[in-house]
MIKOLDO-299266 format. One line per field, with one value per residue: residue number from 1; residue in three letters; z, x, y of N, C-alpha, C in turn. Coordinates in steps of 0.2 Angstrom, whole numbers. Atoms other than C-alpha are relative to their C-alpha. Layout:
MIKOLDO-299266
i <- c(NUM; ...) .
aa <- c(Ala; ...) .
nz <- c(Z; ...) .
nx <- c(X; ...) .
ny <- c(Y; ...) .
caz <- c(Z; ...) .
cax <- c(X; ...) .
cay <- c(Y; ...) .
cz <- c(Z; ...) .
cx <- c(X; ...) .
cy <- c(Y; ...) .
//
This chain:
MIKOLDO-299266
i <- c(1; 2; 3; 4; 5; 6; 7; 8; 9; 10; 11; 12; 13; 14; 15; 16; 17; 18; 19; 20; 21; 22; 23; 24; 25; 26; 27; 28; 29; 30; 31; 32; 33; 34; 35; 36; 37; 38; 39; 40; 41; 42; 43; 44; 45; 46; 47; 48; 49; 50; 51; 52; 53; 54; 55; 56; 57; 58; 59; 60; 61; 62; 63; 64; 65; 66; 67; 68; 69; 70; 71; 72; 73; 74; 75; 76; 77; 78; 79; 80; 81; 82; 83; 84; 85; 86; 87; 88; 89; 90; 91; 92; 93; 94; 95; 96; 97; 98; 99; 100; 101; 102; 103; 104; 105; 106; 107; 108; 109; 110; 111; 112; 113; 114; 115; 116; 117; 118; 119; 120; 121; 122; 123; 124; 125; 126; 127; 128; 129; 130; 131; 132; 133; 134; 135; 136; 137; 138; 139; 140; 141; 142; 143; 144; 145; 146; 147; 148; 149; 150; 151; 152; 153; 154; 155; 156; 157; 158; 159; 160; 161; 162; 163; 164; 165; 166; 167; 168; 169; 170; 171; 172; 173; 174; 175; 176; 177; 178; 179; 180; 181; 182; 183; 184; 185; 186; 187; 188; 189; 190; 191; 192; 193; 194; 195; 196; 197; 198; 199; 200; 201; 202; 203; 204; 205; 206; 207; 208; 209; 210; 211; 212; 213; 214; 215; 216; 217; 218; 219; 220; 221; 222; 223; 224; 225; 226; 227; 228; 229; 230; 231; 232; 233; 234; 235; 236; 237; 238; 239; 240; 241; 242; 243; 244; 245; 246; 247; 248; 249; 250; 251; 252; 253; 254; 255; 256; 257; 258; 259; 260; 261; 262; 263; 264; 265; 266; 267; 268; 269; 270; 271; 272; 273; 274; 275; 276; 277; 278; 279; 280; 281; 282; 283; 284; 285) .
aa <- c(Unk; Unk; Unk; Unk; Unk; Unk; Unk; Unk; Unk; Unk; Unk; Unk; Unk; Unk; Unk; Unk; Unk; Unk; Unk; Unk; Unk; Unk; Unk; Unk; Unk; Unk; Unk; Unk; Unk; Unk; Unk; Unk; Unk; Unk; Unk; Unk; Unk; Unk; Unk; Unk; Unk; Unk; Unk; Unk; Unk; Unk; Unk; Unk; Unk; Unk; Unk; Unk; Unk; Unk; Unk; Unk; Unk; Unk; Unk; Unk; Unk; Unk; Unk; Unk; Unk; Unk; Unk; Unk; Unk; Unk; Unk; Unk; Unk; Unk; Unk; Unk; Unk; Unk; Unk; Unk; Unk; Unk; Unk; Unk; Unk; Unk; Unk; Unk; Unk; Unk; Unk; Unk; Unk; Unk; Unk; Unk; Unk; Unk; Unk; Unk; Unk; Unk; Unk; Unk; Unk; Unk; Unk; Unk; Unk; Unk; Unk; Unk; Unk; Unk; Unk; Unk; Unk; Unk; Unk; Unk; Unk; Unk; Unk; Unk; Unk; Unk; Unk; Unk; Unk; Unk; Unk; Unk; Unk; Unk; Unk; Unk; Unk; Unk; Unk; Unk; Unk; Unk; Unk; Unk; Unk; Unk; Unk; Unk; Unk; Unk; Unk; Unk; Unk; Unk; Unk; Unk; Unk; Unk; Unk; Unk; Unk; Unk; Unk; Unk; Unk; Unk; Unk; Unk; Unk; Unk; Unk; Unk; Unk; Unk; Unk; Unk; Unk; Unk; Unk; Unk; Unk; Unk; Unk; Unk; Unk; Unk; Unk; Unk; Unk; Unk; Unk; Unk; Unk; Unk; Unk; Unk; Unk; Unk; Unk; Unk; Unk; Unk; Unk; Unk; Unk; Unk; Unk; Unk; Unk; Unk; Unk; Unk; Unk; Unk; Unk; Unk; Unk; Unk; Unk; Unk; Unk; Unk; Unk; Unk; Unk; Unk; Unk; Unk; Unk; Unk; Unk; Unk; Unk; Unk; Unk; Unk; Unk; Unk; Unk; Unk; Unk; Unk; Unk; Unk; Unk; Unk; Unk; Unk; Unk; Unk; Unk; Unk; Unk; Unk; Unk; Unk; Unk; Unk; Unk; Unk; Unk; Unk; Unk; Unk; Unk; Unk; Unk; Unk; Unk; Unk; Unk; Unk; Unk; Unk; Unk; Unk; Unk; Unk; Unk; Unk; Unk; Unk; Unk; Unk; Unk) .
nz <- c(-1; 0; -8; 1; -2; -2; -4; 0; -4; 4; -6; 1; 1; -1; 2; 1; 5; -2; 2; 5; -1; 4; 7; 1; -4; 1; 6; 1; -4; 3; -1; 1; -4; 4; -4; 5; -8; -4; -7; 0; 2; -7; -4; 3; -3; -7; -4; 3; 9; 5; 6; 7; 3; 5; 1; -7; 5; -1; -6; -3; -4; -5; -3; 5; 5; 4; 4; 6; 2; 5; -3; 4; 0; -5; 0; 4; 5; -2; 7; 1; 3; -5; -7; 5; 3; -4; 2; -6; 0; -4; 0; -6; 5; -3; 3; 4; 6; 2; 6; -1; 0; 8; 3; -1; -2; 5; 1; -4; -7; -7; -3; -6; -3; -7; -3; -7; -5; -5; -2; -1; 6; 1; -2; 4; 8; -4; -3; 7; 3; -2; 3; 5; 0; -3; -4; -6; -8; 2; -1; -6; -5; 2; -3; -6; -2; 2; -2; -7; 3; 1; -7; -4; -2; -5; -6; -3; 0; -4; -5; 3; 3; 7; 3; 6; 3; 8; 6; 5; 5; 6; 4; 4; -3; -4; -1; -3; 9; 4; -5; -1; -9; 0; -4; -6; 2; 4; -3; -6; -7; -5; -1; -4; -6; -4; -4; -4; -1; 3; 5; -1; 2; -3; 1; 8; 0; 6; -2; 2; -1; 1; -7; 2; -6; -5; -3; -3; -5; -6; 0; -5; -2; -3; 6; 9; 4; 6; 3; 10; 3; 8; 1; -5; -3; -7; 2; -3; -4; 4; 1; -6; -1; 3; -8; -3; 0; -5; -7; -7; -4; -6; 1; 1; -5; -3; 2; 0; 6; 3; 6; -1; 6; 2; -2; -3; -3; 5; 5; -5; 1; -6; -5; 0; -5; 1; 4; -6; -3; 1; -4; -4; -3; 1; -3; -10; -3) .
nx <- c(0; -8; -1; -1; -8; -1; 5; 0; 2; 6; 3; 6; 3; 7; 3; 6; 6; 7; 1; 4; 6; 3; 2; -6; -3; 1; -1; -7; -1; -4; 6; -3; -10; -5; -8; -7; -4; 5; 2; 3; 6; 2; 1; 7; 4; 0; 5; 6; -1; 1; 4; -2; -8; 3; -6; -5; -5; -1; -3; 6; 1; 4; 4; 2; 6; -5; 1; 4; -2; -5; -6; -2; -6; -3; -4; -6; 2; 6; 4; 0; 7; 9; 0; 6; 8; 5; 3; -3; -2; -5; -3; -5; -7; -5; -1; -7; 0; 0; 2; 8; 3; 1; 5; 5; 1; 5; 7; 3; 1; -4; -4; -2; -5; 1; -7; -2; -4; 2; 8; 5; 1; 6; 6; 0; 4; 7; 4; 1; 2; 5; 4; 0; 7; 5; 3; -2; 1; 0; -7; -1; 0; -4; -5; 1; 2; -5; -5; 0; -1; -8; -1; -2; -6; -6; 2; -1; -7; -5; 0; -4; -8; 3; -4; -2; 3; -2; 6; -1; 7; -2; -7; 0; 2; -5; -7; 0; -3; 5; 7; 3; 3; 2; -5; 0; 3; 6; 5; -4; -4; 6; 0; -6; -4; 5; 2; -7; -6; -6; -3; -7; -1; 3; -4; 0; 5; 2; 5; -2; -10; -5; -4; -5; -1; -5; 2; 5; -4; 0; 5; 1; 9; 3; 7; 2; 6; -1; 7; 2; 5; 2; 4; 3; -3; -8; -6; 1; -5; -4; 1; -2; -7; -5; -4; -4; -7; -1; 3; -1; 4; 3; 5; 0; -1; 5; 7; 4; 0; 11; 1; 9; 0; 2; -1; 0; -7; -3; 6; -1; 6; 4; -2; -4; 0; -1; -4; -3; 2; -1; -8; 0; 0; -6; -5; 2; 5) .
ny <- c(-7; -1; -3; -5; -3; -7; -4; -7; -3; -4; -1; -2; -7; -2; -7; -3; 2; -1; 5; 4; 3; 6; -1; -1; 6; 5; 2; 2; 5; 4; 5; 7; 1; 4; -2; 6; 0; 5; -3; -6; 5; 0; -7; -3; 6; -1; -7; -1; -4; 5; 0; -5; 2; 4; 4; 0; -1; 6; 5; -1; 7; 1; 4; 4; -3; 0; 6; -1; -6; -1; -2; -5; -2; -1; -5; -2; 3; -2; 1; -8; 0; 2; -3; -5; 3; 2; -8; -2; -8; 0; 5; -1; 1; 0; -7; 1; 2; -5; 0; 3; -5; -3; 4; -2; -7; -4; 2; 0; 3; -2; 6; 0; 6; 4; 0; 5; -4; 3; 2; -7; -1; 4; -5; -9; 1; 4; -6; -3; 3; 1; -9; 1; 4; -5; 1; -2; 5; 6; -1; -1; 5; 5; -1; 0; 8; 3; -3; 3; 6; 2; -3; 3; 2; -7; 1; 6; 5; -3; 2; 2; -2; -3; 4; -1; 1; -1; 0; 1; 3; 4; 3; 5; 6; 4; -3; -7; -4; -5; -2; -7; -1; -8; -6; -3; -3; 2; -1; 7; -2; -3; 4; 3; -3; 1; 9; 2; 4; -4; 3; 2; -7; -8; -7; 1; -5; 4; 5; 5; -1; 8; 4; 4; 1; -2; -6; 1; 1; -4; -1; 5; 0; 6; 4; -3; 0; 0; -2; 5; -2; 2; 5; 4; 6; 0; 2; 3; 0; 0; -6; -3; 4; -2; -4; 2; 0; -5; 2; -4; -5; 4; 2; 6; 5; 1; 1; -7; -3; 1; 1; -1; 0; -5; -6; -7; -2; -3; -4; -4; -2; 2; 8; -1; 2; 7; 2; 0; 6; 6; -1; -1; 7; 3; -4; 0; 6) .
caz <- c(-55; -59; -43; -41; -39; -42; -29; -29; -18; -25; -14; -9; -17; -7; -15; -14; -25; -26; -26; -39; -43; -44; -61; -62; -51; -60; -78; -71; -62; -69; -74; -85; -78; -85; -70; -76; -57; -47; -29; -37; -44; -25; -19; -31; -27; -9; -8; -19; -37; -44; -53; -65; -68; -84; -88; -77; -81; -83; -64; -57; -44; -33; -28; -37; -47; -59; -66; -77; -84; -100; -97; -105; -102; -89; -84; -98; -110; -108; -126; -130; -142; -131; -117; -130; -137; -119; -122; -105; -97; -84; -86; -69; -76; -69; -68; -76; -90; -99; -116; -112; -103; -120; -130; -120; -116; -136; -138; -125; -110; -94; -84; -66; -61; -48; -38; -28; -13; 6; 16; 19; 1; 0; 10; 2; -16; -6; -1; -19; -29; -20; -24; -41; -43; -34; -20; -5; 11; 6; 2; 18; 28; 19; 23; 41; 44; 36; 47; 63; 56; 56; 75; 81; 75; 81; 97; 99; 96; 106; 120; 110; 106; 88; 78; 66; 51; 32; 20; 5; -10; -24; -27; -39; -35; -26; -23; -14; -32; -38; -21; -18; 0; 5; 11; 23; 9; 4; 10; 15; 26; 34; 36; 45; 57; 62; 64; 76; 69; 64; 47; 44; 29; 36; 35; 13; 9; -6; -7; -17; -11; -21; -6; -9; 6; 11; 17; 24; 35; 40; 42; 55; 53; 67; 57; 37; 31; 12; 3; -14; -21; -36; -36; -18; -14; 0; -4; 3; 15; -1; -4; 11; 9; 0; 19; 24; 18; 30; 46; 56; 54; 69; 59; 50; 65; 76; 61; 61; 42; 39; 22; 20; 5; -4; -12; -3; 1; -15; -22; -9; -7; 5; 11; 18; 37; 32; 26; 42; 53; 46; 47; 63; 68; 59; 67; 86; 85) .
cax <- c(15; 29; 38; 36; 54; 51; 45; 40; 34; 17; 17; -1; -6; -20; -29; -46; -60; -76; -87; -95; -114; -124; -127; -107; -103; -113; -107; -88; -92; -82; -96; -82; -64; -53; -37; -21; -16; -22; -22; -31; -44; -45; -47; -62; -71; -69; -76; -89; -85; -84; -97; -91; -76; -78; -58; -42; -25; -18; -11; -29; -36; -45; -58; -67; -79; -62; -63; -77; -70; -59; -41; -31; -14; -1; 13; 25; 13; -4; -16; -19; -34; -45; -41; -52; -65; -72; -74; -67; -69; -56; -41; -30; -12; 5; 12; 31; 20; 22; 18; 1; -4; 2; -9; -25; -23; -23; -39; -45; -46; -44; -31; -26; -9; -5; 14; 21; 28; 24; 10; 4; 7; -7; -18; -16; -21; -37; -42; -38; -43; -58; -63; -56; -73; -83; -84; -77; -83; -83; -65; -61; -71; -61; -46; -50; -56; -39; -27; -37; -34; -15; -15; -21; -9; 5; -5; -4; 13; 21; 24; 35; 54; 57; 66; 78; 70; 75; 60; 61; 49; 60; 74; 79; 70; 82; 94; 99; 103; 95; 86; 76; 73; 64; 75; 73; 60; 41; 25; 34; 46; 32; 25; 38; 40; 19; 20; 36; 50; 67; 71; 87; 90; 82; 96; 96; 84; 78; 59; 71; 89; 99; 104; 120; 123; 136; 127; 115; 129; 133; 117; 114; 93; 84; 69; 67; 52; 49; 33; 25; 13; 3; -9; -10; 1; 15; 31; 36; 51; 62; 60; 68; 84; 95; 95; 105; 120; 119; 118; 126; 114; 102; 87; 92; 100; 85; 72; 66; 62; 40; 35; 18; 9; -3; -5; -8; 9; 13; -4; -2; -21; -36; -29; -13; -18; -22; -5; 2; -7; -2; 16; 15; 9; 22; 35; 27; 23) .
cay <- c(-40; -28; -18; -2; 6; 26; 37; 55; 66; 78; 92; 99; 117; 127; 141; 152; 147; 151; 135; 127; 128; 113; 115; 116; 102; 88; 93; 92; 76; 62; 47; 36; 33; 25; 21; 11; 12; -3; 8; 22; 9; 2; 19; 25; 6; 11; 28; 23; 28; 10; 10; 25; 14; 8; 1; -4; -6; -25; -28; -24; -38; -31; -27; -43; -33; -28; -44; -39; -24; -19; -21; -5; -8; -4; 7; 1; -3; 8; 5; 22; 17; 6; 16; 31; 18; 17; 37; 41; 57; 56; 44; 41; 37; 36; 53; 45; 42; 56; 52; 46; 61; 71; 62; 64; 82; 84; 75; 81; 71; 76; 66; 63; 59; 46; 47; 34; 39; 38; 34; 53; 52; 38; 49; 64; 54; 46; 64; 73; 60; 60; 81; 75; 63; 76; 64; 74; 66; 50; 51; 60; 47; 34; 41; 44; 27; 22; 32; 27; 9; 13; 23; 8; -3; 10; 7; -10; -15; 1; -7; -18; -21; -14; -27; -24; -28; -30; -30; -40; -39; -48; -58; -72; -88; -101; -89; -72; -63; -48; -44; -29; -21; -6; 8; 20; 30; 25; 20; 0; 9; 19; 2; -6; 8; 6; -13; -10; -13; -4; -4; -12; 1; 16; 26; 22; 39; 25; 16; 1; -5; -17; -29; -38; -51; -44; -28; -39; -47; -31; -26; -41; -40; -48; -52; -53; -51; -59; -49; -65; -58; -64; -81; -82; -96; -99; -102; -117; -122; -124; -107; -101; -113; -100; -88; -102; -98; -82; -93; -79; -67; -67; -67; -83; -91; -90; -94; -77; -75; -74; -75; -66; -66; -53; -39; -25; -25; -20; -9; 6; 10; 7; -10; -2; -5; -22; -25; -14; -28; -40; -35; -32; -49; -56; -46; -49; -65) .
cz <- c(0; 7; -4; 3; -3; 4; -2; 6; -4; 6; -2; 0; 3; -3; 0; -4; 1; -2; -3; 0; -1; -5; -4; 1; -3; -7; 4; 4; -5; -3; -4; 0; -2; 8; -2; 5; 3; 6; -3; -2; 6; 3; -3; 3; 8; 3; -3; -6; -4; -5; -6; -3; -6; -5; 5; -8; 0; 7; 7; 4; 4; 0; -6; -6; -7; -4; -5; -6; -4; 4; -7; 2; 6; 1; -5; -6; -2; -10; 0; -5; 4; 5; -5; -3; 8; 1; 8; 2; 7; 0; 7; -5; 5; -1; -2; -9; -7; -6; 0; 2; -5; -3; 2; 2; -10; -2; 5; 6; 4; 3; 7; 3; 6; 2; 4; 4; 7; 2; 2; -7; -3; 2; -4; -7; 2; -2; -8; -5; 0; -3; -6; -5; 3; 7; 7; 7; -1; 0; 7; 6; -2; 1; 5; 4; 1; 5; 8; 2; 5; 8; 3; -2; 4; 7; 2; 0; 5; 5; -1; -3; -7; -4; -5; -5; -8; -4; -5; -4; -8; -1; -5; 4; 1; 0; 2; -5; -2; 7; 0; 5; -1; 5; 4; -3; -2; 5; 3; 6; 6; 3; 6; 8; 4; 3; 5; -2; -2; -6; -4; -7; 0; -4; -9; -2; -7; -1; -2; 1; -4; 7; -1; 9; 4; 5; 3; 7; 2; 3; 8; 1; 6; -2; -8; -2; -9; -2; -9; 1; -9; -1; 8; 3; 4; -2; 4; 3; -6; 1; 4; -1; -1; 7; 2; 2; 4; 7; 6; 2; 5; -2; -3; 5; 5; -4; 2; -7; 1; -8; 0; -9; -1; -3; 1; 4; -5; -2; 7; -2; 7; 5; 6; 8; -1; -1; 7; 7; -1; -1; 8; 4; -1; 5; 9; 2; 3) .
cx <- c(6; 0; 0; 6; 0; -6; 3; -4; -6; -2; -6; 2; -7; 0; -7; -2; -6; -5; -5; -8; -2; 0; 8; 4; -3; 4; 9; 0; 2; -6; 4; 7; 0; 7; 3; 3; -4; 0; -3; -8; -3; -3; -7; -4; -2; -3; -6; 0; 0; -2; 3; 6; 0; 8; 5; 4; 2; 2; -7; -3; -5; -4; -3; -3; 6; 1; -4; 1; 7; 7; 3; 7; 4; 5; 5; -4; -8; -2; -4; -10; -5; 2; -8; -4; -3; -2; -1; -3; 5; 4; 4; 7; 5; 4; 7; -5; -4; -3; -5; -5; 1; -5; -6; -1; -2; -5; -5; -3; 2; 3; 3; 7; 2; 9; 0; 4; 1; -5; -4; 0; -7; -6; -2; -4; -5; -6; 0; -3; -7; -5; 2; -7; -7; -2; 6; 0; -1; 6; 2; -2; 6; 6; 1; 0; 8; 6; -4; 2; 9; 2; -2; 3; 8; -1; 4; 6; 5; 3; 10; 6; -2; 7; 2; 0; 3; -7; 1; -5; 3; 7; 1; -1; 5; 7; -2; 3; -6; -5; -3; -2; -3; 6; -4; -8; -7; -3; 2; 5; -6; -3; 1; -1; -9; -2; 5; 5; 4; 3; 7; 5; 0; 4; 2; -5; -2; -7; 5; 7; 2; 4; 4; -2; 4; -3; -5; 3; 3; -6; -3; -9; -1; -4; 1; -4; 0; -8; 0; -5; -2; -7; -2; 4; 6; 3; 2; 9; 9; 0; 4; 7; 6; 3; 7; 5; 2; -1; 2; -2; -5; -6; 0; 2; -6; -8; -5; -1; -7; 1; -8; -2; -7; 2; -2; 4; 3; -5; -1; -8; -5; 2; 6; -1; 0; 5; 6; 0; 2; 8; 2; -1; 4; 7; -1; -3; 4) .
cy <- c(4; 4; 7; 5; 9; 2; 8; 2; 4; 6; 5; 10; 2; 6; 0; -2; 1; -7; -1; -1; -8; -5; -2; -6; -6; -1; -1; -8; -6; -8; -7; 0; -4; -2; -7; -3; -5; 2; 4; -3; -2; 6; 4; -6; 3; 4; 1; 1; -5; -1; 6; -4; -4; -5; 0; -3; -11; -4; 2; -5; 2; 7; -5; 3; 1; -2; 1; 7; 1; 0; 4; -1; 2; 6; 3; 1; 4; -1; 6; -1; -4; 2; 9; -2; 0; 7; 1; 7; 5; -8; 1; -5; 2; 9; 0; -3; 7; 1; 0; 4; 7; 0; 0; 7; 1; -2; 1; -3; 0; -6; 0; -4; -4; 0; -2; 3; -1; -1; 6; -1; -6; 4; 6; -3; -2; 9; 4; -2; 1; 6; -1; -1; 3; -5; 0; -5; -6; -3; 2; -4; -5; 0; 1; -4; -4; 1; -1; -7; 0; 2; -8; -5; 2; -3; -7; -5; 7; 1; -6; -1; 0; -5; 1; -3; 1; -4; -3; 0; -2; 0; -7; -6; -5; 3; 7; 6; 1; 2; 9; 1; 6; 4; 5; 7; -3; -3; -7; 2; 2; -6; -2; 7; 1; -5; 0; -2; 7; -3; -1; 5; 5; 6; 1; 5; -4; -4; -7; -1; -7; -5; -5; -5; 1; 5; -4; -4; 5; 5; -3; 0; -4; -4; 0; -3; -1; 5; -5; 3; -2; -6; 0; -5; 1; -3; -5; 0; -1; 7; 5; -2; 5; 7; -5; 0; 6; -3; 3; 5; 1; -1; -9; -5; -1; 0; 5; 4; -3; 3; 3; 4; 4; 6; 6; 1; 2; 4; 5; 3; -1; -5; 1; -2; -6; -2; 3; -6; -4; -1; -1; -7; -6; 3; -3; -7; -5) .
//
């Protein structure tokens, strides 16, 4: 799975409208979606819409059902022509991929962009996505369920010391080269700060930090979390070897590096509690 290193913000427009007859409301209802975004895919399954979903993009997993269903291509790479043989009538799309919503605006197919960002920015796409598919309270439940999820993880650790924390979701295998942290921006920092911890780049207003080890030696994390994601399997105690060479930061001197694997630590969507929980147990255990 690639990493997702730009965020944006999307901010929300309200305005007057008069609402939609019936008659009005079925012809604009979406009945084959196409999404290239695998949280947006999660997020239609979840509130009910699955079924209209007639392709996904290549890094698609979840829910099971996916599996059976056209792959169109991905962020870098989207297939323009079977993504238009499955005769769509709303595409979900990356909204850095600008060429692709060109191209179906002039053949006309409505298009929905997706912006990665923070975790109100999750919510908010739950909730618009949602009146996008015409199914409002479905969505809103879904997102309400989701964000009571997150209050009580909040709860249950804020009793809790908040341990300075460095996030890792990729560096070069047997080695500390090329690492990727989250910084102080995006919906993994927000994460970090409902499971209880303090994130050791906070102050970096960036979802992705290039992390030298020097900056990690002045850094001093108490905990660092790795995020693998991909087949499901645990890295084993090789894999951890290459901390070694930092044995004076306090996370590595007192064998405080977890390793936790899935993804919905990388697919920002309905799972995002599940993925704050499971932070959080990591961090407090």
């Amino acid at each position: 799975m690639s990493k997702f290193t730009i965020a944006a913000v999307v901010a929300g427009l309200f305005m007057l409208t008069v609402p939609p007859s019936a008659a009005q409301q079925r012809a604009a209802t979406p009945t084959r979606i196409v999404s290239l975004v695998p949280a947006t895919t999660e997020m239609l399954f979840a509130m009910g819409a699955g079924g209209r979903v007639v392709g996904v993009g290549n890094y698609d997993r979840f829910p099971p059902e996916v599996s059976r269903l056209p792959r169109v291509g991905g962020l870098v790479d989207p297939d323009t022509e079977r993504i238009l043989a499955l005769r769509p009538d709303l595409v979900v799309v990356y909204g850095t991929q600008v060429e692709l919503r060109q191209r179906l605006d002039r053949v006309g197919v409505p298009n929905y962009p997706y912006e990665l960002g923070s975790l109100a920015q999750v919510m908010l796409t739950i909730r618009s996505l949602g009146t996008r598919v015409v199914m409002r309270e479905q969505a809103e439940a879904l997102a309400s369920s989701i964000e009571q999820e997150l209050a009580k993880v909040r709860r249950s650790v804020a009793s809790r010391p908040r341990p300075k924390t460095l996030l890792v979701f990729s560096r070069d295998h047997g080695s500390l080269r090329n690492m990727s942290a989250s910084g102080g921006y995006g919906f993994l920092s927000d994460l970090l700060d409902i499971a209880g911890a303090e994130n050791a780049l906070g102050d970096i207003a960036a979802p992705s930090v290039q992390a030298s080890t020097e900056m990690i030696l002045t850094r001093r994390p108490e905990v660092i979390v790795e995020l693998h994601y991909g087949d499901g399997s645990s890295p084993g105690s090789e894999d951890l070897a290459p901390w070694n060479v930092l044995a004076s930061v306090p996370a590595v001197r007192n064998r405080r590096i977890h390793v936790l694997v899935g993804d919905e630590f990388v697919v920002p969507g309905p799972r995002v509690a599940l993925a704050a929980q499971r932070l959080a147990e990591a961090l407090h255990r």
